[in-house]
N, C-alpha and C positions, 0 to 999 in steps of 0.2 A: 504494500500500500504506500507508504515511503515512496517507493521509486518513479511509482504515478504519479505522485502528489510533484513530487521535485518536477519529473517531465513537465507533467502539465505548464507548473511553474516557470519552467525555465522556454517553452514554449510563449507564454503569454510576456517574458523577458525580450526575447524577441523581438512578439512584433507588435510590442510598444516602446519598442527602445531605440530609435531609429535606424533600422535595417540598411541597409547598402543596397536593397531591392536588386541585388544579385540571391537569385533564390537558390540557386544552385549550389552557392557557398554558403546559404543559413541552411542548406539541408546536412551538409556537409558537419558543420560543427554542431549541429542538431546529434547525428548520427555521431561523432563525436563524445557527448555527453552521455548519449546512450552507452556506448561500451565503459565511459566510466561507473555509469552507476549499475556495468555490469548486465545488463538488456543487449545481450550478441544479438539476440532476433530481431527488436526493433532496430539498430545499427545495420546489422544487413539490409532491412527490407530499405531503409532509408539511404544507403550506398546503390545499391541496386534500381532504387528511381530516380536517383541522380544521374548513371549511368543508362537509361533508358529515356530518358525525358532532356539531357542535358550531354550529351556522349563527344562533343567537343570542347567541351568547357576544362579547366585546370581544374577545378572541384573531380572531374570525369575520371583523370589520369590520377587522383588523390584518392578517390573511392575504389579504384579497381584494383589500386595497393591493399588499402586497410584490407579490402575480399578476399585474398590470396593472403591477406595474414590471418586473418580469422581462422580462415580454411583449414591453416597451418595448423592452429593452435587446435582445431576440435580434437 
């Protein structure tokens, strides 16, 4: 419950806090947070739509590392 609450929290951190409106890179550090507070699933799905929805982006070649580490570590 913790971990949702912080998400949530740190989602609504966000996008009230003035974004860079590069979505790509607030998926990124989104997904980011995720694996700190330990959440690989939501991190993957959130690397994974970045690389589907964004697949030229620096955020793109940033997520398809973290995936191949992930992958690693299961």
């Amino acid at each position: 419950m913790k971990r949702v609450l912080a998400s949530v929290l740190w989602i609504a951190l966000l996008a009230g806090s003035g974004c860079t409106g590069n979505k790509a890179e607030e998926l990124f550090e989104t997904a980011q947070f995720e694996e700190k507070q330990n959440n690989q699933e939501h991190a993957r799905q959130l690397y994974e739509e970045i690389l589907r929805e964004y697949p030229k982006s620096d955020a793109a070649k940033a997520a398809d590392a973290r995936l191949r580490e992930l992958q690693r570590s299961k």
